[in-house]
PDB file of N, CA, C and O in Angstrom:
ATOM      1  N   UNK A   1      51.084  82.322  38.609  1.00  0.00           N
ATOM      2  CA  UNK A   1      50.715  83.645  38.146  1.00  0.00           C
ATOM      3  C   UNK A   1      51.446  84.683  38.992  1.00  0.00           C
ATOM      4  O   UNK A   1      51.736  84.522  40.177  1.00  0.00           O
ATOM      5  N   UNK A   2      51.665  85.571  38.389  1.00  0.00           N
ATOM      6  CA  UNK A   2      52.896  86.632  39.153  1.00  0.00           C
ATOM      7  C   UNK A   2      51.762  88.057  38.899  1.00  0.00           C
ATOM      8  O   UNK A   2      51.012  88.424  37.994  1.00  0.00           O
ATOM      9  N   UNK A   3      52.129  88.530  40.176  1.00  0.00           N
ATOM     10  CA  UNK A   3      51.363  90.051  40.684  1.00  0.00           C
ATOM     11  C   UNK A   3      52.065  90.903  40.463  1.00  0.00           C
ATOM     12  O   UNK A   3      52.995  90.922  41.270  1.00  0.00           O
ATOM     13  N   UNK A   4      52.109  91.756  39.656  1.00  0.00           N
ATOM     14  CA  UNK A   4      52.718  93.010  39.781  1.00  0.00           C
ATOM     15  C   UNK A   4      51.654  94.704  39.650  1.00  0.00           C
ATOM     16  O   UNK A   4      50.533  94.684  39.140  1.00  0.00           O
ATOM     17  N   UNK A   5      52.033  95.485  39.982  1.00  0.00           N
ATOM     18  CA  UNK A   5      51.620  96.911  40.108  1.00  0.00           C
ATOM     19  C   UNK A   5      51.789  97.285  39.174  1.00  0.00           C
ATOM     20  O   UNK A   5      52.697  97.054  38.376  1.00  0.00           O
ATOM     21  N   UNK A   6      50.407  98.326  39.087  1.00  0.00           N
ATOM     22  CA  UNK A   6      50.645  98.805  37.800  1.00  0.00           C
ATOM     23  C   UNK A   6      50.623 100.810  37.981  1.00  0.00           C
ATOM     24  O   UNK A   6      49.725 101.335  38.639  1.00  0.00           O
ATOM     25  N   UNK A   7      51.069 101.156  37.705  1.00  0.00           N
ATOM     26  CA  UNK A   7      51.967 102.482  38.042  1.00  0.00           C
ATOM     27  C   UNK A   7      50.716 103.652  37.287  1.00  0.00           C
ATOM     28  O   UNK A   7      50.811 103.708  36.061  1.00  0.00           O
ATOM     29  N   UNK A   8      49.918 104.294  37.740  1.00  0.00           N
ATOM     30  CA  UNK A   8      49.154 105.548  36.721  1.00  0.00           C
ATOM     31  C   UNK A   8      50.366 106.285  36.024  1.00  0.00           C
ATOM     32  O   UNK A   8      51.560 106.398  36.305  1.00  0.00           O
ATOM     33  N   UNK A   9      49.635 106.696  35.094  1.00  0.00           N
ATOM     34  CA  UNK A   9      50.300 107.495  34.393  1.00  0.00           C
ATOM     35  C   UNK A   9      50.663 109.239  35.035  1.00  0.00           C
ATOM     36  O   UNK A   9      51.753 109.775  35.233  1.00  0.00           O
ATOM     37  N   UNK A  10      49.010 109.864  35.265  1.00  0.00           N
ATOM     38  CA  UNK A  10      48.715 110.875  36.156  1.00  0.00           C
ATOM     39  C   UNK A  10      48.465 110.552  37.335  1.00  0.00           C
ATOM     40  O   UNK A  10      48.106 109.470  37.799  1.00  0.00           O
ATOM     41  N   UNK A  11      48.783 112.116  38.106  1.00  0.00           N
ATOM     42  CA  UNK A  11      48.003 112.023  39.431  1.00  0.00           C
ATOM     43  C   UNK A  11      47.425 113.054  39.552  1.00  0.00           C
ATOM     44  O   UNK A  11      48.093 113.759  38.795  1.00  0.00           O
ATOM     45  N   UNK A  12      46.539 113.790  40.014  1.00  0.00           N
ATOM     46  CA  UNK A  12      46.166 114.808  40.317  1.00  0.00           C
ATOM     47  C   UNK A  12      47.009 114.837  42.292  1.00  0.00           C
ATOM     48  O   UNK A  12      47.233 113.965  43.132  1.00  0.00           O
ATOM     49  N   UNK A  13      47.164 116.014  42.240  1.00  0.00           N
ATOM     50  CA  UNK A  13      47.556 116.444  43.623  1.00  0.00           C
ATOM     51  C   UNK A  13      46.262 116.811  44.326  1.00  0.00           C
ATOM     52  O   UNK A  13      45.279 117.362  43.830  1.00  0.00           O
ATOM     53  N   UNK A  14      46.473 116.344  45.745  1.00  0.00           N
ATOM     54  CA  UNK A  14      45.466 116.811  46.767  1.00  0.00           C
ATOM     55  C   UNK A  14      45.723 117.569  47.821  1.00  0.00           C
ATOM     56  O   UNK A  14      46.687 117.296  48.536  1.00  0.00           O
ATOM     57  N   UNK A  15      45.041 118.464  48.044  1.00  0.00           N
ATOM     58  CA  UNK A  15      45.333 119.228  49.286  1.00  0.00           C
ATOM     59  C   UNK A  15      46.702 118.736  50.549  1.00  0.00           C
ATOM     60  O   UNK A  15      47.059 117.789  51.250  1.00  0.00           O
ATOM     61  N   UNK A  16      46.939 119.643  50.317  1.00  0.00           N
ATOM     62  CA  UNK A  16      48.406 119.188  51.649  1.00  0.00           C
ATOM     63  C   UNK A  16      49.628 118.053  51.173  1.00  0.00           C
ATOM     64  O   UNK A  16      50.461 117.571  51.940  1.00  0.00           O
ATOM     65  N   UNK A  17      49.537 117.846  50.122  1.00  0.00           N
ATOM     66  CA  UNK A  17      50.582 116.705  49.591  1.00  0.00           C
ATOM     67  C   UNK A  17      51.885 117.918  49.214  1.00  0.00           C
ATOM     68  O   UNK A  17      51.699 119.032  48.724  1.00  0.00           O
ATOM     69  N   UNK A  18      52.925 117.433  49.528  1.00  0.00           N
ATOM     70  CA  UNK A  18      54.177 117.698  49.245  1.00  0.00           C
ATOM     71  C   UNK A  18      54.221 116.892  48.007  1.00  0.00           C
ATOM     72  O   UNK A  18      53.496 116.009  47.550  1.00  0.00           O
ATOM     73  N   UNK A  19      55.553 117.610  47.518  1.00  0.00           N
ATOM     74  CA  UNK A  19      56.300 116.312  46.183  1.00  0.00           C
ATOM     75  C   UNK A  19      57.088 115.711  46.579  1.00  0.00           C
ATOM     76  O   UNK A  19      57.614 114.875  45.844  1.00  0.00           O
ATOM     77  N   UNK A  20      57.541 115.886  48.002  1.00  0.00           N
ATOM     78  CA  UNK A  20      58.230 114.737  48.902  1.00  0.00           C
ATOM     79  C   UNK A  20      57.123 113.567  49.489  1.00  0.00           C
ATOM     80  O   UNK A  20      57.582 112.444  49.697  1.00  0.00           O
ATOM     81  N   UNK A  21      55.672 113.814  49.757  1.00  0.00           N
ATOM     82  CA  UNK A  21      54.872 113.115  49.945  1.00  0.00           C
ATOM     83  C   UNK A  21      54.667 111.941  48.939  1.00  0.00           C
ATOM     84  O   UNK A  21      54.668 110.714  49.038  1.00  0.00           O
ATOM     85  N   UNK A  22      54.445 113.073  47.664  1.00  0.00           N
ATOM     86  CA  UNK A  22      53.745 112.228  46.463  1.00  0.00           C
ATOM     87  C   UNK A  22      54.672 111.092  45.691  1.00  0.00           C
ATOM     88  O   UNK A  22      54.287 110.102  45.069  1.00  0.00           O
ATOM     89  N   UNK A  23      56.273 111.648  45.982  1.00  0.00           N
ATOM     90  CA  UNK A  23      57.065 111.163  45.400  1.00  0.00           C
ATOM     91  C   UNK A  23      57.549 109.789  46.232  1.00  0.00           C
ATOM     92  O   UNK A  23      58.317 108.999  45.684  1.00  0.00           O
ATOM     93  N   UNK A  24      57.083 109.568  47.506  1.00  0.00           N
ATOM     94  CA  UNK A  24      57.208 108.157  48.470  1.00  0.00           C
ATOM     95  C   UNK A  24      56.075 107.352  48.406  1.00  0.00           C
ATOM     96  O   UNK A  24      55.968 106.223  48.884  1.00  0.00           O
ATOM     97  N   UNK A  25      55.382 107.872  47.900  1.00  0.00           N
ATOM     98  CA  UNK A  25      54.320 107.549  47.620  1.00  0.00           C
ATOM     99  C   UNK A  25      54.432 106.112  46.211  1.00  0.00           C
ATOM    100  O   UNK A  25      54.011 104.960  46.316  1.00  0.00           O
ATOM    101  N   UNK A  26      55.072 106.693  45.124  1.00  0.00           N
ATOM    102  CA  UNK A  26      54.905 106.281  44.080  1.00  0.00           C
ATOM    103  C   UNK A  26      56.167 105.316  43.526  1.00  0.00           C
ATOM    104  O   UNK A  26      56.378 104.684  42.490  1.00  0.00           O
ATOM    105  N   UNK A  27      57.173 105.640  45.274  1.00  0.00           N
ATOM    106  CA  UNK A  27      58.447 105.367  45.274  1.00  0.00           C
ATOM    107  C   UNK A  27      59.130 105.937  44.330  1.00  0.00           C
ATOM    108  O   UNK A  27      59.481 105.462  43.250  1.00  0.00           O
ATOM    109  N   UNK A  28      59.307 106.957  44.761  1.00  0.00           N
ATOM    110  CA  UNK A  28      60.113 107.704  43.276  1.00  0.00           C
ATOM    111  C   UNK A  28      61.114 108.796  43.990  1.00  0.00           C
ATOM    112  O   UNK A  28      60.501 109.575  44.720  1.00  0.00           O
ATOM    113  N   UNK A  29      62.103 108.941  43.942  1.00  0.00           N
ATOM    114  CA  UNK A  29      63.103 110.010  44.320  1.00  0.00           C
ATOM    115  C   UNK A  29      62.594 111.675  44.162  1.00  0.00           C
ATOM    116  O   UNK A  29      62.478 112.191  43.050  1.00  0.00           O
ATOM    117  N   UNK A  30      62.375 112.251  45.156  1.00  0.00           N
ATOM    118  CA  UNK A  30      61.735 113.302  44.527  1.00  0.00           C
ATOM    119  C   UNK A  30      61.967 114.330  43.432  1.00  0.00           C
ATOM    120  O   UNK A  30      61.091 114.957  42.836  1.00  0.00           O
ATOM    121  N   UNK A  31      63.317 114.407  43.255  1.00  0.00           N
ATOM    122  CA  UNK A  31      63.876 114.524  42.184  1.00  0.00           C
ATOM    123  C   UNK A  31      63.481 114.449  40.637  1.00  0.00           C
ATOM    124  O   UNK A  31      63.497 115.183  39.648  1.00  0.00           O
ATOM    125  N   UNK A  32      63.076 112.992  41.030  1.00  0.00           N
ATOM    126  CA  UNK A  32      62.610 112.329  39.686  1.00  0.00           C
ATOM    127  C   UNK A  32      61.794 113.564  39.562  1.00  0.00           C
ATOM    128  O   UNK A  32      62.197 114.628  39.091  1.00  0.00           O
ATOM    129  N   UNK A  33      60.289 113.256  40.155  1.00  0.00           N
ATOM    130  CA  UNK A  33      59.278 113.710  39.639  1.00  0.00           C
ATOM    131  C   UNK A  33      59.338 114.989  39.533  1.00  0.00           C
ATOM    132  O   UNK A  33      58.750 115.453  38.556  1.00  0.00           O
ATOM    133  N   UNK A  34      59.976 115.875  40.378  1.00  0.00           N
ATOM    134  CA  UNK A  34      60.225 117.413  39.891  1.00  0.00           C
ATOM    135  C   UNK A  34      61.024 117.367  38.491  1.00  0.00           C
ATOM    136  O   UNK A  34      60.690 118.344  37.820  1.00  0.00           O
ATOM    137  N   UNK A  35      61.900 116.616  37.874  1.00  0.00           N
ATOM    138  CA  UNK A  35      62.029 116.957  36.815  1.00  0.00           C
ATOM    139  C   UNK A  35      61.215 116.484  35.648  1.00  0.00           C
ATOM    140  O   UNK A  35      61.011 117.052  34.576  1.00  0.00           O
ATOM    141  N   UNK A  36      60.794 115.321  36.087  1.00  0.00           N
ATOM    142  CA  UNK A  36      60.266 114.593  35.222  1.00  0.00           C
ATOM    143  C   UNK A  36      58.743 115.691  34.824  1.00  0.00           C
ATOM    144  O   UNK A  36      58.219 115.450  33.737  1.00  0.00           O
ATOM    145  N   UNK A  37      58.156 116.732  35.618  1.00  0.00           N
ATOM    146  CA  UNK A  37      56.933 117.692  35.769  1.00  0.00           C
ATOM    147  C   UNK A  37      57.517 118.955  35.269  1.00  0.00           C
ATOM    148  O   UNK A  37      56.749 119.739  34.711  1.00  0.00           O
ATOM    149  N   UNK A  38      58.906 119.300  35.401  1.00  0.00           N
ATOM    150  CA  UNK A  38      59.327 120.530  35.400  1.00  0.00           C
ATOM    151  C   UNK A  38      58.871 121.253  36.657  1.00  0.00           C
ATOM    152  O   UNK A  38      58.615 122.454  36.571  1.00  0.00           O
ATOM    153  N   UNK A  39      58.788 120.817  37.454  1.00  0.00           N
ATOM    154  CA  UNK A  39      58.575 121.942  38.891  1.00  0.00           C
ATOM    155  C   UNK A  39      60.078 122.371  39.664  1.00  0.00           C
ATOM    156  O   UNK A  39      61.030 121.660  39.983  1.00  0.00           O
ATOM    157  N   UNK A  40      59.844 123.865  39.816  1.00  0.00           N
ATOM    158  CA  UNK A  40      60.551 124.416  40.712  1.00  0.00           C
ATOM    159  C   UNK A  40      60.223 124.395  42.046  1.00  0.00           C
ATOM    160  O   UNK A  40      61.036 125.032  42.716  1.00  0.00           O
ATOM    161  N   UNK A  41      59.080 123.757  42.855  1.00  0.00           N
ATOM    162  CA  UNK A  41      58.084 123.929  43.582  1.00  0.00           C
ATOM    163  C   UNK A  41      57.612 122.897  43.990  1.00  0.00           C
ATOM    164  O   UNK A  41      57.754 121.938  43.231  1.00  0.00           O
ATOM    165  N   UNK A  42      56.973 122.681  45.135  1.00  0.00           N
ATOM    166  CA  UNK A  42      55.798 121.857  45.537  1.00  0.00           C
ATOM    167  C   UNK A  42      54.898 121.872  44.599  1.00  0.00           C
ATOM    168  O   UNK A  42      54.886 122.972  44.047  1.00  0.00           O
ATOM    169  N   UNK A  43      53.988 120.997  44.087  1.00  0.00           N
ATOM    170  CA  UNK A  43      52.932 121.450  43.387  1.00  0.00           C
ATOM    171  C   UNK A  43      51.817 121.676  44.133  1.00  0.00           C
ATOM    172  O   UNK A  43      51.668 121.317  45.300  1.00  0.00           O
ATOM    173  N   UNK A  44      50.804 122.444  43.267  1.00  0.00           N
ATOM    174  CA  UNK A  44      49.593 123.319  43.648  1.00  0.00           C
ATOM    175  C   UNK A  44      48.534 122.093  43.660  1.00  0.00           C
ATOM    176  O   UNK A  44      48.629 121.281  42.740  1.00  0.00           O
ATOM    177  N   UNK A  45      47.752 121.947  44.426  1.00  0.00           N
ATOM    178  CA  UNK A  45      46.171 121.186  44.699  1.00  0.00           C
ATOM    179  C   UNK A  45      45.695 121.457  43.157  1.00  0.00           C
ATOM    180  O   UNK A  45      45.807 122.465  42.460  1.00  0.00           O
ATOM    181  N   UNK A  46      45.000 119.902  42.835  1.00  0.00           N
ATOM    182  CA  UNK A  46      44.730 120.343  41.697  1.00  0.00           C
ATOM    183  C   UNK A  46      45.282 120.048  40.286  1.00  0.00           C
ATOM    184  O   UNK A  46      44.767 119.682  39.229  1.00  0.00           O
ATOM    185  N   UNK A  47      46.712 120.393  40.744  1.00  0.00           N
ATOM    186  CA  UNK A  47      47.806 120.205  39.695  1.00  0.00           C
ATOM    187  C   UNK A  47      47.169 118.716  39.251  1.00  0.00           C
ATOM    188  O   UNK A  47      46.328 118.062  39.867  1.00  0.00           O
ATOM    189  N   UNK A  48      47.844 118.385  37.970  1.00  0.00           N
ATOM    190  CA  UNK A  48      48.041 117.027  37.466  1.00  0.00           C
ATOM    191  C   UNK A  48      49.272 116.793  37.225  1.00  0.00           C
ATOM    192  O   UNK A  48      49.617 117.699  36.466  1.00  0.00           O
ATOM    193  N   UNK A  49      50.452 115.878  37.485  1.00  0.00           N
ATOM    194  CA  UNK A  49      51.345 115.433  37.636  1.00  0.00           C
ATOM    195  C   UNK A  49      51.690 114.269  36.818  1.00  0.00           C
ATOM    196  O   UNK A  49      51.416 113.392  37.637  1.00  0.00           O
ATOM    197  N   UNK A  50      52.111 113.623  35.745  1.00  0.00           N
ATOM    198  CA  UNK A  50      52.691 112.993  34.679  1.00  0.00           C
ATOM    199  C   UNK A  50      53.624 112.173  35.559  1.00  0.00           C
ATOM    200  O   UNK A  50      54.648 112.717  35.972  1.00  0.00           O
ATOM    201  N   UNK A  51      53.363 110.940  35.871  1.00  0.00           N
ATOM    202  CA  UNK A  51      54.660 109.799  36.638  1.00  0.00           C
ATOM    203  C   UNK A  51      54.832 109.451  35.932  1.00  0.00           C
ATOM    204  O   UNK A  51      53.939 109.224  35.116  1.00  0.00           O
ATOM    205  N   UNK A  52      56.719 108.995  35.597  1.00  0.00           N
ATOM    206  CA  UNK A  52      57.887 108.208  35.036  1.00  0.00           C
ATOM    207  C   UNK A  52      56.851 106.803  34.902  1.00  0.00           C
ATOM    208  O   UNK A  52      56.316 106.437  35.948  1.00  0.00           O
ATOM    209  N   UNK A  53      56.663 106.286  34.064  1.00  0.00           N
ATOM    210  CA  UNK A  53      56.737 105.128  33.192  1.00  0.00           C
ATOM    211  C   UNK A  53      57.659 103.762  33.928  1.00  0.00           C
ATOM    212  O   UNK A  53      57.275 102.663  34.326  1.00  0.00           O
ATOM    213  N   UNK A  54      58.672 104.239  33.901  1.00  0.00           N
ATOM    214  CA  UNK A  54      59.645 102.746  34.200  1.00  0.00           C
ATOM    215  C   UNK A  54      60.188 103.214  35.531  1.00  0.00           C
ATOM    216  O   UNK A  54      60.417 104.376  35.864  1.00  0.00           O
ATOM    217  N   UNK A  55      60.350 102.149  36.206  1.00  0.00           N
ATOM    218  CA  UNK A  55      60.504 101.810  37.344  1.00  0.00           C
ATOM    219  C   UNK A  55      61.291 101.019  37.857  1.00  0.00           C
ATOM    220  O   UNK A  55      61.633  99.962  37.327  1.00  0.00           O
ATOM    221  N   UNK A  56      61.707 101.461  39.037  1.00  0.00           N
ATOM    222  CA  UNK A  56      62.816 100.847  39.786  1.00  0.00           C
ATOM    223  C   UNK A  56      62.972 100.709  41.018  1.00  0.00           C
ATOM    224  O   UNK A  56      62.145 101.019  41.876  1.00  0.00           O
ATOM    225  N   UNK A  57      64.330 100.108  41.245  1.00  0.00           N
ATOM    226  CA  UNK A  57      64.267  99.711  43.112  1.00  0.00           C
ATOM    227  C   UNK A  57      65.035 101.196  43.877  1.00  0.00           C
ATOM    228  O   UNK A  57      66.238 101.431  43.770  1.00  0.00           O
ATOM    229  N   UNK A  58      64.174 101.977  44.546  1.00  0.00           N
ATOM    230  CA  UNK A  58      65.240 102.773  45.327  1.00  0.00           C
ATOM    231  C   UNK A  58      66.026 102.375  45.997  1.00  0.00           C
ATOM    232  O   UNK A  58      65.574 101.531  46.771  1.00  0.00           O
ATOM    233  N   UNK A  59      67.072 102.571  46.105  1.00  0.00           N
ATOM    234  CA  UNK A  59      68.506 102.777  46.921  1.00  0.00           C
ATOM    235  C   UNK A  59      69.200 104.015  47.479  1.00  0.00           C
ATOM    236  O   UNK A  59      69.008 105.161  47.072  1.00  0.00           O
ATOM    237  N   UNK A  60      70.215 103.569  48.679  1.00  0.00           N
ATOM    238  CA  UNK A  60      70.997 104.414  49.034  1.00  0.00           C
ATOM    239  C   UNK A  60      71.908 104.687  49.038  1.00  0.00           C
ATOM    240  O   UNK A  60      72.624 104.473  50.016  1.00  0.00           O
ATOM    241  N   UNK A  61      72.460 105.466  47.647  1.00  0.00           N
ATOM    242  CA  UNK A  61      74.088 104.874  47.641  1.00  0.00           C
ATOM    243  C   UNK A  61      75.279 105.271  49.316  1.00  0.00           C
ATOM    244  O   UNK A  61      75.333 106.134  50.192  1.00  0.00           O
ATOM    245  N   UNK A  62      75.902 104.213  48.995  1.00  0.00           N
ATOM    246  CA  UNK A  62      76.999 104.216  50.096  1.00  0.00           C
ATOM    247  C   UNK A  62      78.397 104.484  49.206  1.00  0.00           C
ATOM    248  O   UNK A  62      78.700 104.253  48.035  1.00  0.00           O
ATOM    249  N   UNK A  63      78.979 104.986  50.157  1.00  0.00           N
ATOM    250  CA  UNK A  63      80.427 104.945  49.444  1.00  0.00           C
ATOM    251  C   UNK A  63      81.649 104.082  48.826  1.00  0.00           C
ATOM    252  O   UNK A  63      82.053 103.042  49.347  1.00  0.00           O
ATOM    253  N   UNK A  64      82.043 104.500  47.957  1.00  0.00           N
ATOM    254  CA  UNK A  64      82.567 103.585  47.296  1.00  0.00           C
ATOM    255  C   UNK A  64      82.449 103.570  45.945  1.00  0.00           C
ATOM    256  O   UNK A  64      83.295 103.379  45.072  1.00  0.00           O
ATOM    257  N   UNK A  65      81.361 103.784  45.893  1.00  0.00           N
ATOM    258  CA  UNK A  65      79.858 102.912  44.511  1.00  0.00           C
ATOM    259  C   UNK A  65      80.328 103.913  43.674  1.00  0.00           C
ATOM    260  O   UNK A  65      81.146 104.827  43.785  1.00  0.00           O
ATOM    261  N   UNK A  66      79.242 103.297  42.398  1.00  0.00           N
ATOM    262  CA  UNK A  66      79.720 104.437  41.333  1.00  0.00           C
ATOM    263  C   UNK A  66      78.204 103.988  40.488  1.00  0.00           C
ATOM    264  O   UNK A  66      77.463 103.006  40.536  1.00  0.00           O
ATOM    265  N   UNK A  67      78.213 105.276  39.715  1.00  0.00           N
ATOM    266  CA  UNK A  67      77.333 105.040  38.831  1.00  0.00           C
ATOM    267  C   UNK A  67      77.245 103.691  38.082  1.00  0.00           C
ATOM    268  O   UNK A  67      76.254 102.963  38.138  1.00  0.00           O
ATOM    269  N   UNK A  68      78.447 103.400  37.324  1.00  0.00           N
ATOM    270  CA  UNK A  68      77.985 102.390  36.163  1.00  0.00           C
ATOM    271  C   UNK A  68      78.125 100.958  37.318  1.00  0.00           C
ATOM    272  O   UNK A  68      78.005  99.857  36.781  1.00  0.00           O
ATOM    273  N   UNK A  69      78.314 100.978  38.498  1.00  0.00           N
ATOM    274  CA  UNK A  69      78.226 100.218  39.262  1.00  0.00           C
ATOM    275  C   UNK A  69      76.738  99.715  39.903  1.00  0.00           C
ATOM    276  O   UNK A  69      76.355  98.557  40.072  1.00  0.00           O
ATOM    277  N   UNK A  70      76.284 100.531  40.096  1.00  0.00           N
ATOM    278  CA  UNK A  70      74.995 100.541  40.514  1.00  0.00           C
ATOM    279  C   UNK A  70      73.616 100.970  39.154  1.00  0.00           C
ATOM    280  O   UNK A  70      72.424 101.102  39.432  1.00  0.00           O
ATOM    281  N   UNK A  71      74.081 101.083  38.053  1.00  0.00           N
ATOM    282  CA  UNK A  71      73.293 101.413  37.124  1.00  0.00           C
ATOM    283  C   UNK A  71      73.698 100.811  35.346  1.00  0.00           C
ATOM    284  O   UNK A  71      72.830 100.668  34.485  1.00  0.00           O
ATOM    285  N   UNK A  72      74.735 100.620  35.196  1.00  0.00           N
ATOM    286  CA  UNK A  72      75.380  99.889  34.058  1.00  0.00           C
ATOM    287  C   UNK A  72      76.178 100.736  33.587  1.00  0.00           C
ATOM    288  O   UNK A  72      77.255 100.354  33.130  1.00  0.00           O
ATOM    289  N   UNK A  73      75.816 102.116  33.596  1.00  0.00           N
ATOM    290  CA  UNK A  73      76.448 103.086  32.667  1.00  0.00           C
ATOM    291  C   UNK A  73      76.222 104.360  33.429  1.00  0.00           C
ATOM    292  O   UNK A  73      75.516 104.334  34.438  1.00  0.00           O
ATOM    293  N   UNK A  74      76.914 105.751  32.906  1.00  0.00           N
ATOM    294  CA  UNK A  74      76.506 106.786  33.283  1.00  0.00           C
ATOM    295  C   UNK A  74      75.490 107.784  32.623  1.00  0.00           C
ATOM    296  O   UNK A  74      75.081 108.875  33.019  1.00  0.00           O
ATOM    297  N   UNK A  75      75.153 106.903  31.237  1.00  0.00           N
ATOM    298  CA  UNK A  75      74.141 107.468  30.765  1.00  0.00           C
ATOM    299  C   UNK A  75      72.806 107.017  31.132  1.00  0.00           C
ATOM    300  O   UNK A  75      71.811 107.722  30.967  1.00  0.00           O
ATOM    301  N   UNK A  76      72.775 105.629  31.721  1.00  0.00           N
ATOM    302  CA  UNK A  76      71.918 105.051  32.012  1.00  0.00           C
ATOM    303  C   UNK A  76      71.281 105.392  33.765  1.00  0.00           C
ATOM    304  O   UNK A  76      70.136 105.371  34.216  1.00  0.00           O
ATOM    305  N   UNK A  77      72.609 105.688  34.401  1.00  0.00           N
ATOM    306  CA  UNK A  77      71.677 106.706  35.588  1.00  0.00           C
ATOM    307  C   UNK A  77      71.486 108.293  35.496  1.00  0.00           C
ATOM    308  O   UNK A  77      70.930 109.059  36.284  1.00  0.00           O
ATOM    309  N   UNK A  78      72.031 108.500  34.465  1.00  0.00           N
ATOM    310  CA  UNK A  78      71.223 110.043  33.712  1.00  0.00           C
ATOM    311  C   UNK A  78      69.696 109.784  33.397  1.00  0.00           C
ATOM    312  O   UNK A  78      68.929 110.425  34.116  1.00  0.00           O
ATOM    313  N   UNK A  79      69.334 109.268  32.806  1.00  0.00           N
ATOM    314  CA  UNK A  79      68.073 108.737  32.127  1.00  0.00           C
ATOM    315  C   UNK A  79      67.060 108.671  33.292  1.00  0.00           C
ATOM    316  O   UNK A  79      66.108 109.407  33.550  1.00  0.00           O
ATOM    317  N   UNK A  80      67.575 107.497  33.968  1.00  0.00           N
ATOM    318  CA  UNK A  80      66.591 106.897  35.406  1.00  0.00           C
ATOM    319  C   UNK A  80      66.481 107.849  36.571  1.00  0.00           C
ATOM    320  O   UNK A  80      65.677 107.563  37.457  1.00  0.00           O
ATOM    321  N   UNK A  81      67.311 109.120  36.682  1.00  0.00           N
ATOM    322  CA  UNK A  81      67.726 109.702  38.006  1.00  0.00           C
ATOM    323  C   UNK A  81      67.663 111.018  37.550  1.00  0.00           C
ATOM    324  O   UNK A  81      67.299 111.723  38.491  1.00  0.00           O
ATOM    325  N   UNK A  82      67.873 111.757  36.411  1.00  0.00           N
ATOM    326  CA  UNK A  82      67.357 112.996  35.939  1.00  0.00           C
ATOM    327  C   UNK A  82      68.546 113.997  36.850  1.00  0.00           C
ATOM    328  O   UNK A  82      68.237 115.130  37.218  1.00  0.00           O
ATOM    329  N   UNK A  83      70.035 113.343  37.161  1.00  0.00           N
ATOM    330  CA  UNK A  83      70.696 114.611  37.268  1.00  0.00           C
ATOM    331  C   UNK A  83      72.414 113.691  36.913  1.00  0.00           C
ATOM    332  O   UNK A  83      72.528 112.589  36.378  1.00  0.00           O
ATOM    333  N   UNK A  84      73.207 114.324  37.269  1.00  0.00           N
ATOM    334  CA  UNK A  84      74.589 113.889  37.164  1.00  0.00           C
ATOM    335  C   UNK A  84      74.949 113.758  38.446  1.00  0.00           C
ATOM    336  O   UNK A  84      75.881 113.020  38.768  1.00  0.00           O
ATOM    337  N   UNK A  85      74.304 114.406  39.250  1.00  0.00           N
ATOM    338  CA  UNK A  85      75.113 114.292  41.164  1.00  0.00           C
ATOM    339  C   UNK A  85      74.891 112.999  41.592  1.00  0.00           C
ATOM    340  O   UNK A  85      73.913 112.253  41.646  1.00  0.00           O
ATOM    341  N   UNK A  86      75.711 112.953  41.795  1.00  0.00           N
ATOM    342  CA  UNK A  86      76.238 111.231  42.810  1.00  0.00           C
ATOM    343  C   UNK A  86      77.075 111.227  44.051  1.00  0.00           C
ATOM    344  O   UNK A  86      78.291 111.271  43.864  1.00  0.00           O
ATOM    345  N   UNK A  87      76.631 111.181  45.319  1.00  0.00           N
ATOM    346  CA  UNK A  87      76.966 110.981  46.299  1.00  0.00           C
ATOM    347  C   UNK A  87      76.605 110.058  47.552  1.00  0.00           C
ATOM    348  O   UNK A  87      75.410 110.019  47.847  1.00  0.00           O
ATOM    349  N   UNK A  88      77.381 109.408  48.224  1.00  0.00           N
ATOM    350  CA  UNK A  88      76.745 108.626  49.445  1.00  0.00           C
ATOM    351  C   UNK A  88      75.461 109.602  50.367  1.00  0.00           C
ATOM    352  O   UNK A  88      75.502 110.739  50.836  1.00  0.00           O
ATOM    353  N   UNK A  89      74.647 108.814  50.350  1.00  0.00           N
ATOM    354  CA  UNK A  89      73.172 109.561  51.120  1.00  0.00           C
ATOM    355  C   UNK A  89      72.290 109.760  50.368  1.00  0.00           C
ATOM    356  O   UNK A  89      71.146 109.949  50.782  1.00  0.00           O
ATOM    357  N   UNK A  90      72.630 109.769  48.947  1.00  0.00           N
ATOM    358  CA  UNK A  90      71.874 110.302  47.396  1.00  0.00           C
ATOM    359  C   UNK A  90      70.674 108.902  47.788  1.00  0.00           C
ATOM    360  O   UNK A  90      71.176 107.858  48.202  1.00  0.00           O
ATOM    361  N   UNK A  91      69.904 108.942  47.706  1.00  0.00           N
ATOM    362  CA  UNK A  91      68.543 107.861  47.089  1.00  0.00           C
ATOM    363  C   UNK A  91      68.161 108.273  45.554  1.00  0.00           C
ATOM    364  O   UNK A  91      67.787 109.301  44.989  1.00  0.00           O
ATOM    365  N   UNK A  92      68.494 106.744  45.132  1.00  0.00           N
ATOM    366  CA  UNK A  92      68.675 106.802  43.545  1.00  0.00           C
ATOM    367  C   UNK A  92      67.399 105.723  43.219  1.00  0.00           C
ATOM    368  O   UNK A  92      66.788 105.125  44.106  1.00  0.00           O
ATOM    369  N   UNK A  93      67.076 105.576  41.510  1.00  0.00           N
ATOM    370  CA  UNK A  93      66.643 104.769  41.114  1.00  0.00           C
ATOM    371  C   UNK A  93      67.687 103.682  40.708  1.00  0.00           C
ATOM    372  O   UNK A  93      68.889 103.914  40.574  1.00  0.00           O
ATOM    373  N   UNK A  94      67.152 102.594  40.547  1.00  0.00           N
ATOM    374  CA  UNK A  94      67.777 101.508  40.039  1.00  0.00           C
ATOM    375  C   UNK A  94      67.221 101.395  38.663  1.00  0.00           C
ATOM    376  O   UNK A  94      67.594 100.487  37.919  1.00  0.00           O
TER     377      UNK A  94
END
């Protein structure tokens, strides 16, 4: 029998959480979840917050790499990563 996690859908935010908090939390690039929420911002206590569905292994890209290298395609780390910037130091989804 195999264990796996199962990911909420929402979160409500709690006092003093960053979206750098919430987003290591859930292992998620913070990125993600600011776009994936539409926030310009930390969110507010309170807030409810909508987490990405599918899931992946974070990484760090190093140099060299390339999108469809580390993701299959470049539409496919559009999708998972919610921007076009790609650089060594970037922490991406897989």
């Amino acid at each position: 029998m195999e264990l796996s996690l199962c990911r909420p859908r929402d979160y409500r935010v709690k006092r003093g959480q960053t979206l750098e908090g919430i987003a290591r939390a859930f292992r998620l690039p913070p990125r993600v979840l600011a776009a994936y929420n539409e926030l310009k911002s930390d969110p507010q206590e309170g807030q409810v917050l909508r987490l990405p569905q599918e899931t992946g292994d974070l990484y760090l890209v190093r140099g060299g790499e390339s999108k469809r290298l580390l993701c299959g395609s470049e539409e496919k780390f559009r999708e998972k990563n919610f921007t076009d910037l790609f650089y060594p130091g970037q922490v991406i989804l897989l």
